[in-house]
C-alpha positions as CSV (number, residue, x, y, z in Angstrom):
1,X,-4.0,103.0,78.5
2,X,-5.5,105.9,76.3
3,X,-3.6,108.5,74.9
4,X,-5.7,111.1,76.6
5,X,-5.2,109.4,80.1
6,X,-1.3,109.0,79.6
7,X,-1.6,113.1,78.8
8,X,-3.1,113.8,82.1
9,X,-1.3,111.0,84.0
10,X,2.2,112.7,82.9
11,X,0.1,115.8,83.5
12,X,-0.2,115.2,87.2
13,X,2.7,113.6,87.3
14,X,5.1,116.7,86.7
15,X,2.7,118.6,89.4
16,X,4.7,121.3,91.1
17,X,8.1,120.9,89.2
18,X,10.6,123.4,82.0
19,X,11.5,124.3,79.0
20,X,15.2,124.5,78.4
21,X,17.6,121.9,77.9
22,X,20.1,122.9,80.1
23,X,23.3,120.9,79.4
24,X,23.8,120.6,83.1
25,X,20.4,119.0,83.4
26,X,19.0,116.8,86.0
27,X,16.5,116.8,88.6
28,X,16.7,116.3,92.4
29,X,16.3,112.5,93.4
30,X,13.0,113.9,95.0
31,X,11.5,115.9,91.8
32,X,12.2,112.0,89.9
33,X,10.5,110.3,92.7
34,X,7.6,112.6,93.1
35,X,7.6,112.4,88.2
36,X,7.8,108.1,89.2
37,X,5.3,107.4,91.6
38,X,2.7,109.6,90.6
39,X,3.1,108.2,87.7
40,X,2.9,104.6,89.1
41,X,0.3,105.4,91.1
42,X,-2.2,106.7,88.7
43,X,-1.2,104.4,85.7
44,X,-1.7,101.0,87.7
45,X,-5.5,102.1,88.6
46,X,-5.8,101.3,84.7
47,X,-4.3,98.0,84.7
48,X,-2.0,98.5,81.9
49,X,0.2,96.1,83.4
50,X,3.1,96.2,86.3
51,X,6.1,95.9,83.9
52,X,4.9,98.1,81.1
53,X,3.6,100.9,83.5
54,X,7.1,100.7,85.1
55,X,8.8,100.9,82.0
56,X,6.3,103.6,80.6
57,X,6.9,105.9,83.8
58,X,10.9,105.1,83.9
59,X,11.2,106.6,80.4
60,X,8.8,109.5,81.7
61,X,10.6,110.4,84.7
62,X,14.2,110.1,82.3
63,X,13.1,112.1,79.7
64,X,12.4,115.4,82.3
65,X,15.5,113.9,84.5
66,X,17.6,113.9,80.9
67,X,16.4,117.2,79.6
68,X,15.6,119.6,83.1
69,X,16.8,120.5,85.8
70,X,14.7,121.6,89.1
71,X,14.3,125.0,88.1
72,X,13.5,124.2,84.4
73,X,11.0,121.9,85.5
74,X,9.1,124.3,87.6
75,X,9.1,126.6,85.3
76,X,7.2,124.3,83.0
77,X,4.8,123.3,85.3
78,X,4.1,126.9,85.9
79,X,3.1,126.9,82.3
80,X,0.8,124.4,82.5
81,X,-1.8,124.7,80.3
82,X,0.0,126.3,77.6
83,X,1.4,125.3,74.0
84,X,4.9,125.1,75.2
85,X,3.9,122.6,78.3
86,X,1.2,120.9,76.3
87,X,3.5,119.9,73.1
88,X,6.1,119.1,75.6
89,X,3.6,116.4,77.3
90,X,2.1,115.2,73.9
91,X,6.2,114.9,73.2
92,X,7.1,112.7,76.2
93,X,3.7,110.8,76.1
94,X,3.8,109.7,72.5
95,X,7.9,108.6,72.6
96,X,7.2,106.8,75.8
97,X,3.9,105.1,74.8
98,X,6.1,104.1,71.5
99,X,9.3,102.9,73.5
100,X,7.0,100.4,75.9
101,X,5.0,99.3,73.1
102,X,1.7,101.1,73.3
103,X,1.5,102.8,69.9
């Protein structure tokens, strides 16, 4: 799995749902679902491997249940494109790619 594909895989995986973290933070069962299996979805076309794609998109899907709420996260999607959204990507990409053993 390339770094450039897990940056657009975690991409589209946070489609439709920011930057805070709110102390109160977590995300609807269906904003973590919708962060997991799109997650799932795209990274398995790549044959990274069941157990390390379902490792690598649990600690996706914690890190933005962990650190946002629903509100915070659409906020950040709203920004997509910019240098707030795009270090926070690179951010949850690289520590996630570390924790399962890709980098």
């Amino acid at each position: 799995m390339e770094k450039n594909f897990s940056t657009k895989l975690l991409s589209i995986s946070v489609l439709t749902l920011l930057w805070c973290n709110i102390s109160y933070a977590k995300i609807s069962k269906d904003y973590y679902s919708l962060i997991f299996d799109g997650c799932m979805e795209e990274a398995l076309k790549h044959n990274a491997g069941y157990k390390i794609t379902k490792n690598y998109c649990t600690c996706s899907a914690d890190h933005f249940n962990k650190n946002y709420n629903d509100e915070s996260l659409a906020k950040l999607v709203r920004s997509e494109g910019g240098s707030v959204y795009n270090d926070i990507v690179n951010y949850v990409v690289s520590k996630c790619r570390r924790e399962v053993g890709l980098e």
